[in-house]
Structures are given as structure tokens and as C-alpha cells.
ZAFILUM-299378 format. One record per residue: residue number from 1; residue in three letters; z, y, x of N, C-alpha, C, CB in turn. Coordinates in Angstrom, 1 decimal, padded with zeros to 4 digits, m for minus. Each point is the difference from the previous one (the first is absolute). Glycine has a CB too. Example, Ala and Ser with C-alpha at 12.3 -4.5 7.8 and 13.67 -1.06 7.14 Angstrom:
ZAFILUM-299378
FIGU, n, res, n.up, n.north, n.east, ca.up, ca.north, ca.east, c.up, c.north, c.east, cb.up, cb.north, cb.east
FIGU, 1, Ala, 007.8, m005.7, 013.2, 000.0, 001.2, m000.9, 000.0, 001.2, 000.9, 001.2, m001.2, m001.9
FIGU, 2, Ser, m001.9, 002.3, 001.5, 000.0, 001.1, 000.9, 000.8, 001.1, m000.8, m002.2, m000.6, 001.2
This chain:
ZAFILUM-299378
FIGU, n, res, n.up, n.north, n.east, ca.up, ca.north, ca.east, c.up, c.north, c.east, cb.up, cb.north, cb.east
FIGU, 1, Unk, 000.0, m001.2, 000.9, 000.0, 001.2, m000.9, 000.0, 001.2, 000.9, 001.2, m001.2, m001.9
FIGU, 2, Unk, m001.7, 002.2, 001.2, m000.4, 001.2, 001.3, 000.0, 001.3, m001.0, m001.9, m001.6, 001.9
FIGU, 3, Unk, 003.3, 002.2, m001.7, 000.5, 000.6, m000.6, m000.5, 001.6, 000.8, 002.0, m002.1, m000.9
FIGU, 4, Unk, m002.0, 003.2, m000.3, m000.4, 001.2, 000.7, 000.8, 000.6, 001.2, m000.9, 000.3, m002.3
FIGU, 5, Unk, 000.8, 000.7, 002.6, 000.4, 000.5, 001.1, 001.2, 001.3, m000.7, m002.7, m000.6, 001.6
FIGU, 6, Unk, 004.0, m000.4, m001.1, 001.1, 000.9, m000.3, 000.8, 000.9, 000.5, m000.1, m001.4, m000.8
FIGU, 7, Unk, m000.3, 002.1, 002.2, m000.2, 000.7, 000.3, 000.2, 001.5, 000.3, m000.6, m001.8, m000.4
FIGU, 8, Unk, m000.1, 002.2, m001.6, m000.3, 001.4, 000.4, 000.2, 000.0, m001.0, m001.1, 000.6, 001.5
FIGU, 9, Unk, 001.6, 000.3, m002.4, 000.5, 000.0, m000.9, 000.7, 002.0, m000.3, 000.3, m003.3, 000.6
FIGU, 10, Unk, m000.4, 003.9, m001.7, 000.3, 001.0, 000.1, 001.3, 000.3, 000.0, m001.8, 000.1, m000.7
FIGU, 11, Unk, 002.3, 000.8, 001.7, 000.8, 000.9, 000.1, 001.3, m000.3, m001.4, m002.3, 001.7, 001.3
FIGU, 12, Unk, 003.4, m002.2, m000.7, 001.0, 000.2, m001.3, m000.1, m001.2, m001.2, m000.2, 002.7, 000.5
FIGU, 13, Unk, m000.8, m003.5, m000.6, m000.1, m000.7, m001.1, 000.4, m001.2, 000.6, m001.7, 001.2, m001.3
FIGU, 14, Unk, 002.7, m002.4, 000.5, m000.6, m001.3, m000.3, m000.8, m000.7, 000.3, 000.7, 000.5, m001.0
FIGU, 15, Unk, m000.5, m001.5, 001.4, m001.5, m001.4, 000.1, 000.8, m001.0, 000.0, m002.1, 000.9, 001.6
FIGU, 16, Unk, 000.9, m001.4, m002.2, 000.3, m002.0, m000.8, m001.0, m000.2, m000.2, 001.9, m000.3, m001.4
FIGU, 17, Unk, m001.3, m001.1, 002.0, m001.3, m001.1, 000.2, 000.7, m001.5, m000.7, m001.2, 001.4, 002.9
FIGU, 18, Unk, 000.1, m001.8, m003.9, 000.5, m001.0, m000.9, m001.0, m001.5, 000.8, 000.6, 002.1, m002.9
FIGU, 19, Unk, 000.1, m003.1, 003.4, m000.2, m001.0, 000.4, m000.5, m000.9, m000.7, 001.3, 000.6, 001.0
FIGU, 20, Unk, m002.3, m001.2, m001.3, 000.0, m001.2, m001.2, m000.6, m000.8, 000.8, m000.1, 001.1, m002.3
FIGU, 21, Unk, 000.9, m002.5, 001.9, m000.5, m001.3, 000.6, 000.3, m001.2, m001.1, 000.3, 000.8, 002.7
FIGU, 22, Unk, m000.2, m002.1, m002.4, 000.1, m001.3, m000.6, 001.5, m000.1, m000.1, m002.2, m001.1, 000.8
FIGU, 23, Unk, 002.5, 001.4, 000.5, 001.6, 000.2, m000.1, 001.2, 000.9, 001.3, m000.8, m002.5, m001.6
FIGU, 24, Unk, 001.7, 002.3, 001.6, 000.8, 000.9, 000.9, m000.4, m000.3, 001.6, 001.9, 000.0, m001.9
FIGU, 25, Unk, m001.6, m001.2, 002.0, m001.0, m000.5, 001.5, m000.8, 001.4, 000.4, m000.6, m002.9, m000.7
FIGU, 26, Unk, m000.3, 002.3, m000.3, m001.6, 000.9, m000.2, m000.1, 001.8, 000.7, m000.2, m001.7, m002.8
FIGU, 27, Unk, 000.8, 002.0, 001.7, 000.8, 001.6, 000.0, 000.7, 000.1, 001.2, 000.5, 000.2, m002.4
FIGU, 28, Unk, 000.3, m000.9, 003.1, 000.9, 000.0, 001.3, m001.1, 000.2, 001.2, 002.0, m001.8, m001.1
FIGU, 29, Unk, m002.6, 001.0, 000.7, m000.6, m000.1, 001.4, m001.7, 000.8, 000.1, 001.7, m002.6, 000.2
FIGU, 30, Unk, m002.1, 003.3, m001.4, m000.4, 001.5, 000.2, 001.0, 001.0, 000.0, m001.8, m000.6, m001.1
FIGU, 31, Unk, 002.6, 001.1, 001.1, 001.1, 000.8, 000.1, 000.2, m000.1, 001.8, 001.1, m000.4, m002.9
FIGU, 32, Unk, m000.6, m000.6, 003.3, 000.1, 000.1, 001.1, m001.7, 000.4, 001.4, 002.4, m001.6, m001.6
FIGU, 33, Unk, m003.3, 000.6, 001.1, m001.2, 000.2, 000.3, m000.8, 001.4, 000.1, 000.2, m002.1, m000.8
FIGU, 34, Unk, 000.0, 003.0, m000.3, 000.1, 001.3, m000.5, 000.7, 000.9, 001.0, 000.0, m001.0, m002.2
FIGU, 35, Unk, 001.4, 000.4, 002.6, 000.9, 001.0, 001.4, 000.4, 000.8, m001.5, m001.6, 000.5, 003.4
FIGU, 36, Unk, 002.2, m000.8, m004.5, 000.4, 001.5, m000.7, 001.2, 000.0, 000.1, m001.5, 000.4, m001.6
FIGU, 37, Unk, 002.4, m001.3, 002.1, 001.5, 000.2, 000.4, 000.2, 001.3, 001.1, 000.3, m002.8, m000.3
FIGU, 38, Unk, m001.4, 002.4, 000.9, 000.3, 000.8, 001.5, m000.7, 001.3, m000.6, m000.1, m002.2, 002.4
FIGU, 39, Unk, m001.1, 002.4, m003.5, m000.1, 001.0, m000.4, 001.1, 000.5, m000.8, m002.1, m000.4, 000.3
FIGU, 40, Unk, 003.3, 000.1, m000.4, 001.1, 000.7, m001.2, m000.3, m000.6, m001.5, 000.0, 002.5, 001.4
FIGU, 41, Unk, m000.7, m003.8, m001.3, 000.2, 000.0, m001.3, 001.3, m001.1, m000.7, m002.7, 000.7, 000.1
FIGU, 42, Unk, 002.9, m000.3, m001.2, 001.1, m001.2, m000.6, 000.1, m000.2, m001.5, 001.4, 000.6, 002.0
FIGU, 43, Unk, m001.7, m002.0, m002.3, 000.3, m000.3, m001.4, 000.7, 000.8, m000.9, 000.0, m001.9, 000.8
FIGU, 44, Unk, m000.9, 001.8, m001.9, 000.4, 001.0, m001.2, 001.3, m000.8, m000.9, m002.8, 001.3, m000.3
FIGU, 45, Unk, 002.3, m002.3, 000.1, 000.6, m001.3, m000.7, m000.3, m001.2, 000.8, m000.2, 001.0, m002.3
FIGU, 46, Unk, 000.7, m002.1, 001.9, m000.2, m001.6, m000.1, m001.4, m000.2, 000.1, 002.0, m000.4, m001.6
FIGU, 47, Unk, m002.5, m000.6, 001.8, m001.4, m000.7, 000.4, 000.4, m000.7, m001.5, m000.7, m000.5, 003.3
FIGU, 48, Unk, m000.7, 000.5, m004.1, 000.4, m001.0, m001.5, m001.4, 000.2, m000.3, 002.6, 000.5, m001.1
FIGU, 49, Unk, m003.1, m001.3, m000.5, m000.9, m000.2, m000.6, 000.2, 001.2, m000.7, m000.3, m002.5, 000.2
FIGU, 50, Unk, m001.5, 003.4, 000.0, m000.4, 000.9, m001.0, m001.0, m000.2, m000.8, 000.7, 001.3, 001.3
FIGU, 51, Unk, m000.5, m000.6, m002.5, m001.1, 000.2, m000.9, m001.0, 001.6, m000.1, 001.8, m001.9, m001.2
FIGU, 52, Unk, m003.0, 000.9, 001.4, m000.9, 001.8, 000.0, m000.2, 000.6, m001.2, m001.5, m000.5, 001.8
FIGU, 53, Unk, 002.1, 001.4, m002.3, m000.6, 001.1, m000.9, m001.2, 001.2, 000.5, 002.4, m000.4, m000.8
FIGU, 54, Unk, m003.2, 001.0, 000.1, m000.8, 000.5, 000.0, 000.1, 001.3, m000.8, m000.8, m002.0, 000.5
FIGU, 55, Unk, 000.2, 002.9, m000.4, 000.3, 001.6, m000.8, m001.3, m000.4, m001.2, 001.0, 002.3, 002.5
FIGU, 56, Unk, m000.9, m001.7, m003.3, m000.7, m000.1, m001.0, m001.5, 000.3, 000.4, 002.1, 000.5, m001.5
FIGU, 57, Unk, m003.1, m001.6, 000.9, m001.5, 000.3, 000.8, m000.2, m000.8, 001.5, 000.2, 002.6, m001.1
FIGU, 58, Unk, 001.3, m002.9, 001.4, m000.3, m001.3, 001.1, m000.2, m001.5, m000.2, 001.3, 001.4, 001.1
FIGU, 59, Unk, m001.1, m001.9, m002.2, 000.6, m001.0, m000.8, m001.5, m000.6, 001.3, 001.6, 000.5, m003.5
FIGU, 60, Unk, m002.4, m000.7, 003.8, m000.8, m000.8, 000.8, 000.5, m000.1, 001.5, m001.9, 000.7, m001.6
FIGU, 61, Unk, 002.2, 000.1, 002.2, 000.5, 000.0, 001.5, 001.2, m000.6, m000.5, m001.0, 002.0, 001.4
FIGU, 62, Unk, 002.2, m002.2, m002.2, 001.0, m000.5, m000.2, m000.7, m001.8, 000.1, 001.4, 002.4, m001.7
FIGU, 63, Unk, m002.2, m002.8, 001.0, m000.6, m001.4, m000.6, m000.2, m000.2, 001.7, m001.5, 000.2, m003.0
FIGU, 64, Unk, 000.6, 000.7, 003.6, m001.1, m000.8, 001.2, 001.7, m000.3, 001.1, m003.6, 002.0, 000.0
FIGU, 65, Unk, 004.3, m000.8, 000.3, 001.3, m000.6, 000.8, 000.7, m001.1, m000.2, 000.3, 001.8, 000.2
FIGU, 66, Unk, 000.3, m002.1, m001.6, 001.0, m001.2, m000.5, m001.4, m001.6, 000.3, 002.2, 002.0, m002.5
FIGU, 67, Unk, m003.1, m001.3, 002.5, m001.1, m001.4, 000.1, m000.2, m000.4, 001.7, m001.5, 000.8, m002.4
FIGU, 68, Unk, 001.5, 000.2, 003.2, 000.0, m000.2, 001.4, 001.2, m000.7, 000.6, m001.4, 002.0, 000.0
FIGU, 69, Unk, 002.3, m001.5, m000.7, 001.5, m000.5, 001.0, 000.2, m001.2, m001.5, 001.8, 003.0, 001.9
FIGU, 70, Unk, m002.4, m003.4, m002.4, 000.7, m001.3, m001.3, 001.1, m000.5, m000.1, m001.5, m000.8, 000.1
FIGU, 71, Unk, 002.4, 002.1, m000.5, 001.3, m000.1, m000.7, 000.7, m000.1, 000.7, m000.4, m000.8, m001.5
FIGU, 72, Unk, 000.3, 000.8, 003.0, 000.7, m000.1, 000.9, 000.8, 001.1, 000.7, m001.5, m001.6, 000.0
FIGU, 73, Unk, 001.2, 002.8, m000.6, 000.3, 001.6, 000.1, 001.7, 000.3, 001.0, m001.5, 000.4, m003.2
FIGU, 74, Unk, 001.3, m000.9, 004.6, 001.2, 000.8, 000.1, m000.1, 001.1, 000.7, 001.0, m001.7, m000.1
FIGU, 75, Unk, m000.2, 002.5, 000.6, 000.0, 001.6, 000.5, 001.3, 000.3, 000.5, m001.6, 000.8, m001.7
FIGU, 76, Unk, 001.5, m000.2, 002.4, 001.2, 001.2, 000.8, m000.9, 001.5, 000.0, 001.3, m002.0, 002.1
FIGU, 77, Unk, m000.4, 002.9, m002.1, m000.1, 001.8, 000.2, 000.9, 000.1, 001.2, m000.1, 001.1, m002.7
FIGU, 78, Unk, m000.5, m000.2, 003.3, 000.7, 000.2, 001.4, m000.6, 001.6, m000.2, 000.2, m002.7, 001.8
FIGU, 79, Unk, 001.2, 003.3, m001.4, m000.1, 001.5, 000.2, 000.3, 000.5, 001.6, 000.7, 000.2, m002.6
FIGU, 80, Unk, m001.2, 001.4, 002.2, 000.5, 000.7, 001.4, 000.2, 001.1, m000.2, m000.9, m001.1, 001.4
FIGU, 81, Unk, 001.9, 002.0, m001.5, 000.7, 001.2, m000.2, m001.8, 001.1, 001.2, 004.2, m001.2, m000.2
FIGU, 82, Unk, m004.5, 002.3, m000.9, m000.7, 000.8, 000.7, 000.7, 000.7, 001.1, m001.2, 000.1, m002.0
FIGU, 83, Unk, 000.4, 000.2, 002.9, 000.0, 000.7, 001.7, 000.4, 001.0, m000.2, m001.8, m000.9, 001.0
């Protein structure tokens, strides 16, 4: 997985970066691979099974995600206090 460039980021704000894999293993070992520890980042919550909601008018990008990962939906959020 080849996550954007976290980096750079504006002045003062927040950043999170949401993990999704098959399962915590999974997530662990992009997080680490990633270096976002050593960038300052740290769990928002628990590693667990999510469900994708969609804003109204997405209802298709909601369908094509829950079909890619097949019910298997897990995730972590990892933050980092803005610069």
C-alpha cells in the first residue's frame, strides 16, 4: 500500500490518515512501513471492524469499497496535532 506523502501539510491544522486492511496485523505493519510513528503520528482509537457510509449521492462509491475489501472492513485513524 502506498500511502500519500504526509509530509506537508498546512500550517496549524490536523492530519489523519485512516488505515484499512483485512485486519490489525495488516494495519500494523503499514503504519510501521509508512515511519508515521516516527512522523508523530498516534491512534485515534482501537483497530476494529468499520462500516462505510457515504454522503448522500455517493451510495455507489459506498457499494464499489464494501465490495473490494468483502466484509472484511477493518481500519485504524491515526492523527497528528498541526505544526
Amino acid at each position: 500500500m502506498n500511502m500519500r506523502d504526509t509530509t506537508h501539510t498546512t500550517s496549524g491544522e490536523d492530519e489523519f490518515v485512516t488505515i484499512i486492511g483485512g485486519d490489525a496485523e495488516e494495519i500494523g505493519q503499514v503504519f510501521k512501513a509508512e515511519g508515521l510513528a516516527a512522523k508523530d503520528f498516534t491512534i485515534v482509537h482501537r483497530i476494529g471492524r468499520h462500516r462505510i457510509a457515504m454522503a448522500p449521492g455517493q451510495q455507489d462509491m459506498s457499494a464499489l469499497i464494501n465490495a473490494l475489501v468483502g466484509g472484511r472492513l477493518v481500519a485504524a485513524t491515526y492523527t497528528r496535532r498541526g505544526r
